[in-house]
LOMARKE-110851 format. One record per atom (N, C-alpha, C): x, y, z; residue in three letters; atom name. Coordinates in Angstrom, 3 decimals. Example, Ala and Ser with C-alpha at 12.3 -4.5 7.8 and 13.67 -1.06 7.14 Angstrom:
BEGIN
+----------+----------+----------+------+------+
:       px :       py :       pz : rest : atom :
+----------+----------+----------+------+------+
:   13.190 :   -5.690 :    7.800 :  ALA :    N :
:   12.300 :   -4.500 :    7.800 :  ALA :   CA :
:   13.200 :   -3.300 :    7.800 :  ALA :    C :
:   12.850 :   -2.250 :    7.080 :  SER :    N :
:   13.670 :   -1.060 :    7.140 :  SER :   CA :
:   12.900 :    0.030 :    7.870 :  SER :    C :
+----------+----------+----------+------+------+
***
This chain:
BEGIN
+----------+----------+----------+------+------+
:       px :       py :       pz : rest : atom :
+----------+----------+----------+------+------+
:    9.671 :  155.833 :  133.182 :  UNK :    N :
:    8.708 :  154.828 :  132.820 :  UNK :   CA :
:    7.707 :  154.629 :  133.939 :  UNK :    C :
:    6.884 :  154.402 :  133.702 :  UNK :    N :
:    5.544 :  154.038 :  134.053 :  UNK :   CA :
:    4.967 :  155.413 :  135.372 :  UNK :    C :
:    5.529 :  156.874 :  134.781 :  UNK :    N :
:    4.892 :  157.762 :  135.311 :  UNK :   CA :
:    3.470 :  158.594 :  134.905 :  UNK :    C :
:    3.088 :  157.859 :  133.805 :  UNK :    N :
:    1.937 :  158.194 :  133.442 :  UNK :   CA :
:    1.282 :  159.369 :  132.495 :  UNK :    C :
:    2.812 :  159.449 :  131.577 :  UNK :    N :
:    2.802 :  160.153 :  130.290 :  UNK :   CA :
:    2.236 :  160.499 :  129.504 :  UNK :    C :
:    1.537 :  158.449 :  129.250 :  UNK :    N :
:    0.545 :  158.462 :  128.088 :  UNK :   CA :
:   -0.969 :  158.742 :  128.570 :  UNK :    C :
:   -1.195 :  158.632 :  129.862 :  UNK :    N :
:   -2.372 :  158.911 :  130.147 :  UNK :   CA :
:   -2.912 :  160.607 :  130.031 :  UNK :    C :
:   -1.515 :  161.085 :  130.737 :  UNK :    N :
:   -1.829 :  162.437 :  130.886 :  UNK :   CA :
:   -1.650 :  163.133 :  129.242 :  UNK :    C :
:   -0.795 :  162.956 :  128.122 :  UNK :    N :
:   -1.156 :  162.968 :  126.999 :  UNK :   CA :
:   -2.477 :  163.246 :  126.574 :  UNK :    C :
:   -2.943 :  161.782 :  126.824 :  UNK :    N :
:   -4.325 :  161.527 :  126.403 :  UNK :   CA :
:   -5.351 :  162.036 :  126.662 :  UNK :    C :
:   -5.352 :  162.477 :  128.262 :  UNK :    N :
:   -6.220 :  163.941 :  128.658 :  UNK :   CA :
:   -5.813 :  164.999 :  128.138 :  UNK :    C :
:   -5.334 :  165.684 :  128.063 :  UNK :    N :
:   -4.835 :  166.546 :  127.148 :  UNK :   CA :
:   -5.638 :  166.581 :  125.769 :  UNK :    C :
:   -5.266 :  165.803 :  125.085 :  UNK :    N :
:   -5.659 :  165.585 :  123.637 :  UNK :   CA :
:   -7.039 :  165.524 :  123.776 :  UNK :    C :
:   -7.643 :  164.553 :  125.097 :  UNK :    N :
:   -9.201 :  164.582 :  125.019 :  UNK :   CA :
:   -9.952 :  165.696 :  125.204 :  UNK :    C :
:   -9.017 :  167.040 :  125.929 :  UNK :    N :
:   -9.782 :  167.880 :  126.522 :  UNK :   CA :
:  -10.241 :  169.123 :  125.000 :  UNK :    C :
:   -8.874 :  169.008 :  124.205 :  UNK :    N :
:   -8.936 :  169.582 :  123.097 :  UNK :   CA :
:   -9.864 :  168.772 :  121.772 :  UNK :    C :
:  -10.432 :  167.979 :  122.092 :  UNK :    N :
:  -10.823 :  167.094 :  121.209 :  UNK :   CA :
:  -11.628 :  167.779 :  119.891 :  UNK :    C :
:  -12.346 :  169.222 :  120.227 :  UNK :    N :
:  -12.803 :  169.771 :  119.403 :  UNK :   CA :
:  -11.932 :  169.904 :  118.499 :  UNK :    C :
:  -10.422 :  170.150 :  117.980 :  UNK :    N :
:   -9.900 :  170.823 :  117.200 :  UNK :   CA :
:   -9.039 :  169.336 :  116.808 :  UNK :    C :
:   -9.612 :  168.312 :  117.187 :  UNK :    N :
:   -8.885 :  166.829 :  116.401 :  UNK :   CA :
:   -9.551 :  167.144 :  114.721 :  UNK :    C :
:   -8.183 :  166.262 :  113.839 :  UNK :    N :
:   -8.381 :  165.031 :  114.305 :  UNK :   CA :
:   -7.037 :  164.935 :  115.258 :  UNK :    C :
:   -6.489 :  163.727 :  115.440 :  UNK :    N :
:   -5.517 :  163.640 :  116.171 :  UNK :   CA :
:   -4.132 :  163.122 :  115.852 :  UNK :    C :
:   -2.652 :  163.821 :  115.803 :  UNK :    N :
:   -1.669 :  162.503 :  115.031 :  UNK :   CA :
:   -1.073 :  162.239 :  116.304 :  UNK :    C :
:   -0.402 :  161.082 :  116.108 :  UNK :    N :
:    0.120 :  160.584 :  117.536 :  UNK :   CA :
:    1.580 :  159.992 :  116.615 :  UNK :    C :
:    2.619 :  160.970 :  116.695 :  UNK :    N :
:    4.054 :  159.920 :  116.017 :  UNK :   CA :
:    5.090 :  159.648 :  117.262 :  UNK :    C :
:    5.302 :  158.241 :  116.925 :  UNK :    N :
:    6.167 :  157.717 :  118.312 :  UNK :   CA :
:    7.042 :  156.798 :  117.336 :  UNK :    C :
:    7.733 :  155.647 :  118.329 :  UNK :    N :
:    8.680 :  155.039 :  117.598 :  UNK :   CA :
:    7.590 :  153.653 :  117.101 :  UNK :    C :
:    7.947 :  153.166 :  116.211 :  UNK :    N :
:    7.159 :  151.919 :  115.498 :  UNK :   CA :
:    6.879 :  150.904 :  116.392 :  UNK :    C :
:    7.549 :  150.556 :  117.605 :  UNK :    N :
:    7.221 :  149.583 :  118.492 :  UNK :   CA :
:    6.152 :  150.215 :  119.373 :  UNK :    C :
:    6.032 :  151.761 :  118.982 :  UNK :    N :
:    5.021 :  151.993 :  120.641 :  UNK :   CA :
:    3.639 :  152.283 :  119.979 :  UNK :    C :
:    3.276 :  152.290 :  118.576 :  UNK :    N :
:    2.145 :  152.092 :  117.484 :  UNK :   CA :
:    0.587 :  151.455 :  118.450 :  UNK :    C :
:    1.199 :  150.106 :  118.712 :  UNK :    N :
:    0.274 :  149.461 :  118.915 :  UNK :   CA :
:    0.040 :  149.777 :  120.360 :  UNK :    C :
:    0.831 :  149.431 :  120.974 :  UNK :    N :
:    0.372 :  150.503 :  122.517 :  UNK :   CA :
:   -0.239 :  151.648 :  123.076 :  UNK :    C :
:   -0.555 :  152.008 :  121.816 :  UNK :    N :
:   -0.931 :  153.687 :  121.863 :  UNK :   CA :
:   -2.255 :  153.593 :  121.651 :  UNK :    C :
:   -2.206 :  152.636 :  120.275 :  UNK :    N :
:   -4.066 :  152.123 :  119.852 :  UNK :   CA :
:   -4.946 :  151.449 :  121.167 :  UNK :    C :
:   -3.930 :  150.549 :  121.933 :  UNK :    N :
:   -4.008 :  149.874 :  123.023 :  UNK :   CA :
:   -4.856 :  151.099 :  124.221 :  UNK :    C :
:   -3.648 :  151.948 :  124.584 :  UNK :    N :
:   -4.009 :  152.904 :  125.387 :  UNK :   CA :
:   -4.910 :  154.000 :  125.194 :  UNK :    C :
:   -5.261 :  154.257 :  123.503 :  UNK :    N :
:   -6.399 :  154.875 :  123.424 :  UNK :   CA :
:   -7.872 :  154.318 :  123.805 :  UNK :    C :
:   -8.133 :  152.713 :  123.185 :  UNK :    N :
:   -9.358 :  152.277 :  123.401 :  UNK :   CA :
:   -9.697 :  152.118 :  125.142 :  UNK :    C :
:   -8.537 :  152.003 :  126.195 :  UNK :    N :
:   -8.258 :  151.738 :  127.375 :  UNK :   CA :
:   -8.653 :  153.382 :  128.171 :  UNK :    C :
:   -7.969 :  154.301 :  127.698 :  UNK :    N :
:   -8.540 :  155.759 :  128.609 :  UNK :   CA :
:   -9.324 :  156.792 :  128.027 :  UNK :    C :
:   -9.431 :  156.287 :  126.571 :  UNK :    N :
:  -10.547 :  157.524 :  126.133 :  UNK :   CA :
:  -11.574 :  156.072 :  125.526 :  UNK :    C :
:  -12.412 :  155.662 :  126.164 :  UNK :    N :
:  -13.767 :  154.518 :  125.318 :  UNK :   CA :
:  -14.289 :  155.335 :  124.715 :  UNK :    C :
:  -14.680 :  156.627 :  124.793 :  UNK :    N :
:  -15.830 :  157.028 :  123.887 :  UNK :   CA :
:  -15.222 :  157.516 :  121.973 :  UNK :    C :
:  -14.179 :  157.438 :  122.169 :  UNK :    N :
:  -13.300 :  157.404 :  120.508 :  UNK :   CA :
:  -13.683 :  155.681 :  120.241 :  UNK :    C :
:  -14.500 :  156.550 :  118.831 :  UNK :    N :
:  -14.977 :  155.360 :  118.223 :  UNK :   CA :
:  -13.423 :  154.281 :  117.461 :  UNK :    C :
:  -13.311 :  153.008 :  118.192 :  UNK :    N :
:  -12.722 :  151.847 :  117.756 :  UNK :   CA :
:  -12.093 :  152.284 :  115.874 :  UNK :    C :
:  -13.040 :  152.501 :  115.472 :  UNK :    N :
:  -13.089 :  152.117 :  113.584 :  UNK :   CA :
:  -12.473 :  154.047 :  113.114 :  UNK :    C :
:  -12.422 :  154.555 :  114.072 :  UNK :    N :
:  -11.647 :  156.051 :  113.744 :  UNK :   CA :
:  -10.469 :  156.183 :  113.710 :  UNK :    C :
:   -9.815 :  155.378 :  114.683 :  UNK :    N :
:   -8.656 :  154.749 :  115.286 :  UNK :   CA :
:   -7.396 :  154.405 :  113.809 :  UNK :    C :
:   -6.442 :  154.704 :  113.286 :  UNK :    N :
:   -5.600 :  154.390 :  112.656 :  UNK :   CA :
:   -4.306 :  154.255 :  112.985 :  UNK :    C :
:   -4.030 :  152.860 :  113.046 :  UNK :    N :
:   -2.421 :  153.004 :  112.876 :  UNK :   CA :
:   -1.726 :  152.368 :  111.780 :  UNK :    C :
:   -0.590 :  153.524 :  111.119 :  UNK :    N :
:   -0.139 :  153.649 :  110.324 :  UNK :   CA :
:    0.846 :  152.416 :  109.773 :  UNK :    C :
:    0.913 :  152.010 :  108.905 :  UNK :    N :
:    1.534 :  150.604 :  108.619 :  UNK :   CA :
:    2.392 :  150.856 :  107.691 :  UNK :    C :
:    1.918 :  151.536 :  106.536 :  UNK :    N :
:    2.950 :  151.740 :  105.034 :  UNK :   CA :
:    2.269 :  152.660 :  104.540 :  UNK :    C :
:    3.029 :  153.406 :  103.910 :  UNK :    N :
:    3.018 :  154.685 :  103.492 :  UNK :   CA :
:    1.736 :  154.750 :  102.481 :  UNK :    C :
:    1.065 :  153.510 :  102.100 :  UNK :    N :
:    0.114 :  153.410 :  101.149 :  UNK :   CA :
:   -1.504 :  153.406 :  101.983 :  UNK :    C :
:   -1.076 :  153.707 :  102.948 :  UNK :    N :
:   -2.796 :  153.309 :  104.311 :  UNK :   CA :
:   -3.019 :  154.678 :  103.554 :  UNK :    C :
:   -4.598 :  153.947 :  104.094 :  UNK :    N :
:   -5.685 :  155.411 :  104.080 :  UNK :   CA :
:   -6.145 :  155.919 :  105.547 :  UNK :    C :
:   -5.970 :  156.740 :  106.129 :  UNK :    N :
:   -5.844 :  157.618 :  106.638 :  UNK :   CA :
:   -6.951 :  158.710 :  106.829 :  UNK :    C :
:   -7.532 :  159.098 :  105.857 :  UNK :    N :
:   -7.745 :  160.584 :  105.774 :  UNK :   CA :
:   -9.200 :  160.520 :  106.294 :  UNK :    C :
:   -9.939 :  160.077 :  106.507 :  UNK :    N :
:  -11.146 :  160.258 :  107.582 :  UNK :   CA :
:  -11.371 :  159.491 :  108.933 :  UNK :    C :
:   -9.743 :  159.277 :  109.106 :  UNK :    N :
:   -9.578 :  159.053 :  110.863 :  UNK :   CA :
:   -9.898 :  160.084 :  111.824 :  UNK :    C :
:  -10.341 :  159.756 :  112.845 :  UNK :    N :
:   -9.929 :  160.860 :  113.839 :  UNK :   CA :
:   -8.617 :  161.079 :  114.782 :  UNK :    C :
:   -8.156 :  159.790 :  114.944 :  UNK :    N :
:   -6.910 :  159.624 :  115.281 :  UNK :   CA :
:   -6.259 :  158.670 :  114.849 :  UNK :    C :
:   -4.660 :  159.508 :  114.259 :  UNK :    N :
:   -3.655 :  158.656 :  113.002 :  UNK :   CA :
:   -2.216 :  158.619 :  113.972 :  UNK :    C :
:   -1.698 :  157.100 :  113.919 :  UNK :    N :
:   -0.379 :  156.630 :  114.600 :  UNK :   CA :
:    0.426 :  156.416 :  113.858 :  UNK :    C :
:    1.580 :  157.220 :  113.893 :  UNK :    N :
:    2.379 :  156.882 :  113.020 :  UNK :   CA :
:    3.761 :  156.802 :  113.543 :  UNK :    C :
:    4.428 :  156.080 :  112.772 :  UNK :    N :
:    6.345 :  156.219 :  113.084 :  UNK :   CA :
:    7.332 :  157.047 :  112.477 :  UNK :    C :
:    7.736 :  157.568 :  113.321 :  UNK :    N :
:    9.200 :  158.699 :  112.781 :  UNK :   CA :
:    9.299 :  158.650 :  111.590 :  UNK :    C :
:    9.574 :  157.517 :  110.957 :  UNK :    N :
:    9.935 :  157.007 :  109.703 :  UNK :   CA :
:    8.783 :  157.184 :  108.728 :  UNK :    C :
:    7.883 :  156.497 :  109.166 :  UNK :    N :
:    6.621 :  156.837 :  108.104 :  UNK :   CA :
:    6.299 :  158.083 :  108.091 :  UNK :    C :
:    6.492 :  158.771 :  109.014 :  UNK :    N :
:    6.258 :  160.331 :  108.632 :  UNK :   CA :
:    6.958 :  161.041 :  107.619 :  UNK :    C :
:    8.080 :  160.455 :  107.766 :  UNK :    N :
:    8.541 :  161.194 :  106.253 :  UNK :   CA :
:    8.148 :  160.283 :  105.198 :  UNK :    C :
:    7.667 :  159.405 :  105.136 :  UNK :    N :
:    7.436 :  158.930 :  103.516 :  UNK :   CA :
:    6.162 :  159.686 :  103.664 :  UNK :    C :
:    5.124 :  159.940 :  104.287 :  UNK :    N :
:    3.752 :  160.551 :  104.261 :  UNK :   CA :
:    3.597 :  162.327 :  104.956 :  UNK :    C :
:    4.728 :  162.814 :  104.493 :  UNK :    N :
:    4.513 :  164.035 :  105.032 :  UNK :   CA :
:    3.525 :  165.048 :  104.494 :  UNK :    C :
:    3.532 :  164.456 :  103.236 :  UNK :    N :
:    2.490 :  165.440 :  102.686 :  UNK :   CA :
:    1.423 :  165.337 :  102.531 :  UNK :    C :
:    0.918 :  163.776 :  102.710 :  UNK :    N :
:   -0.336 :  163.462 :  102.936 :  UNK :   CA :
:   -0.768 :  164.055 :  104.786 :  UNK :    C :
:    0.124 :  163.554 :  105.556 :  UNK :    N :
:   -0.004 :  164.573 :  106.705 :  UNK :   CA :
:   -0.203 :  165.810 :  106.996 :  UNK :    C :
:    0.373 :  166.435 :  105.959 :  UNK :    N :
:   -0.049 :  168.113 :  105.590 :  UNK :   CA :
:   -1.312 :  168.419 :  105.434 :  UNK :    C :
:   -1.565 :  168.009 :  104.311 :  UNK :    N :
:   -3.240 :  167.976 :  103.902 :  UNK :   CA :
:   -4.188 :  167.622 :  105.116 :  UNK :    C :
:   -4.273 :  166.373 :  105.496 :  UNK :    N :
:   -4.768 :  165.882 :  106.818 :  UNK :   CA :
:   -5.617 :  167.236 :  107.523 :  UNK :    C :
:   -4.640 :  168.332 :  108.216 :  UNK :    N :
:   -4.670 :  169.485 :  108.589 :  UNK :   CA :
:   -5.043 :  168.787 :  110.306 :  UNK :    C :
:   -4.181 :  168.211 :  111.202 :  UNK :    N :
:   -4.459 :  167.902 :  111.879 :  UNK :   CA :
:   -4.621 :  168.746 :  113.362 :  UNK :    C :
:   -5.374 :  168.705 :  113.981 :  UNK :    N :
:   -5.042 :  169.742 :  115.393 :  UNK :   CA :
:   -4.487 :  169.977 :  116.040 :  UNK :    C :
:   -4.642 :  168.445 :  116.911 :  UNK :    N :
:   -3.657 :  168.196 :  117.935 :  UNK :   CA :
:   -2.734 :  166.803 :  117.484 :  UNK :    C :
:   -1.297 :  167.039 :  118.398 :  UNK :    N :
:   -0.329 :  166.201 :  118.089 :  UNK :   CA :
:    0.099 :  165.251 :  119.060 :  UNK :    C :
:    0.680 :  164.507 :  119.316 :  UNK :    N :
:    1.419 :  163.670 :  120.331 :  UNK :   CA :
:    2.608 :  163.796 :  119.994 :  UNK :    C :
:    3.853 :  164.121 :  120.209 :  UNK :    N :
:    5.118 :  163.489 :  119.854 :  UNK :   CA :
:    5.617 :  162.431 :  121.126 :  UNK :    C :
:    5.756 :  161.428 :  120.658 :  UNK :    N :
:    6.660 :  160.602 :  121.718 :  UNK :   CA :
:    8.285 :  160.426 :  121.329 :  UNK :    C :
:    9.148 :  160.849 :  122.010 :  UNK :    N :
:   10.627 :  160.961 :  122.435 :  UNK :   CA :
:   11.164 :  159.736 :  121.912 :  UNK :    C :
:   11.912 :  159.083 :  120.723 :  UNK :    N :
:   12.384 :  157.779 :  120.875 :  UNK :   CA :
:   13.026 :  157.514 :  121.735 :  UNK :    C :
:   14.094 :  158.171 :  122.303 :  UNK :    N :
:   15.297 :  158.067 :  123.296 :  UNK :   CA :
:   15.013 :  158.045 :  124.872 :  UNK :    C :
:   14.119 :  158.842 :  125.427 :  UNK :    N :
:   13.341 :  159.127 :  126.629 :  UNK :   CA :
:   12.262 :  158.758 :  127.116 :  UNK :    C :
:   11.598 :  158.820 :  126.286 :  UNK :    N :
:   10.180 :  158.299 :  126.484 :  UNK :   CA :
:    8.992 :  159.183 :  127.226 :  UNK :    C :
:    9.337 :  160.511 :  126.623 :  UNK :    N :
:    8.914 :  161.944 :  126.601 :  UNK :   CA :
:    8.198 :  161.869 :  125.900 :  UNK :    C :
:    6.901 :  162.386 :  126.313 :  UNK :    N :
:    5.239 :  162.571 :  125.691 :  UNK :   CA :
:    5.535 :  164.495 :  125.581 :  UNK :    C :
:    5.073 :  164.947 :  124.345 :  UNK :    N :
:    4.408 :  166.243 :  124.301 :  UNK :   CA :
:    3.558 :  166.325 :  123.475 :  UNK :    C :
:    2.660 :  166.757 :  123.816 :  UNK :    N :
:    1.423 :  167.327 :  123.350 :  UNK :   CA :
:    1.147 :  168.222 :  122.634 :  UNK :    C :
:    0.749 :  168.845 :  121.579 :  UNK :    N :
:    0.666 :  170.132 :  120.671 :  UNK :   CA :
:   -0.837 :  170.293 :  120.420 :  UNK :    C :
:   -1.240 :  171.565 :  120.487 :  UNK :    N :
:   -2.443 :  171.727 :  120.153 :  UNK :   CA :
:   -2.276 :  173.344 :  119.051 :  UNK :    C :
:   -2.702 :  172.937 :  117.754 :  UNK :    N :
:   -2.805 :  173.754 :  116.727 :  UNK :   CA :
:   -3.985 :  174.958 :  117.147 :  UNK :    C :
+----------+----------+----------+------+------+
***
């Protein structure tokens, strides 16, 4: 904790930004922290692009970056499919292990 995971994540993801949009799935408590830490180290991602995922019924699909939970990922996997997203975040529930994926 507090080695600087999500930042370096977030460079990452920013550097690839051409091939967003972006999913970010972590555990449901770290949702809002993430929206938090996006508007905080990347400002130039527009605010209103920004999605985090609530119930399987959100719209989604002309975000640039979508937050979601373990759980909601499987009720929305296939809307996630479609999506065709680039780059990924996975955050670790157990650890608190950031990896990064770039499609």
């Amino acid at each position: 904790m507090g080695l600087g995971k999500t930042v370096q994540a977030l460079g990452i993801a920013d550097y690839y930004r051409e091939t967003w949009p972006l999913l970010i799935v972590c555990p449901s408590s770290m949702r809002y922290p993430w929206e938090e830490a996006i508007h905080k180290f990347l400002p130039s991602v527009n605010p209103f692009t920004v999605v985090v995922v609530t119930t399987a019924h959100d719209d989604y699909l002309d975000a640039q970056v979508v937050i979601i939970s373990y759980d909601l990922l499987k009720s929305c996997l296939d809307e996630i499919k479609r999506k065709k997203f680039g780059t990924a975040i996975f955050v670790s529930r157990l650890t608190s292990t950031v990896l990064a994926r770039v499609w």
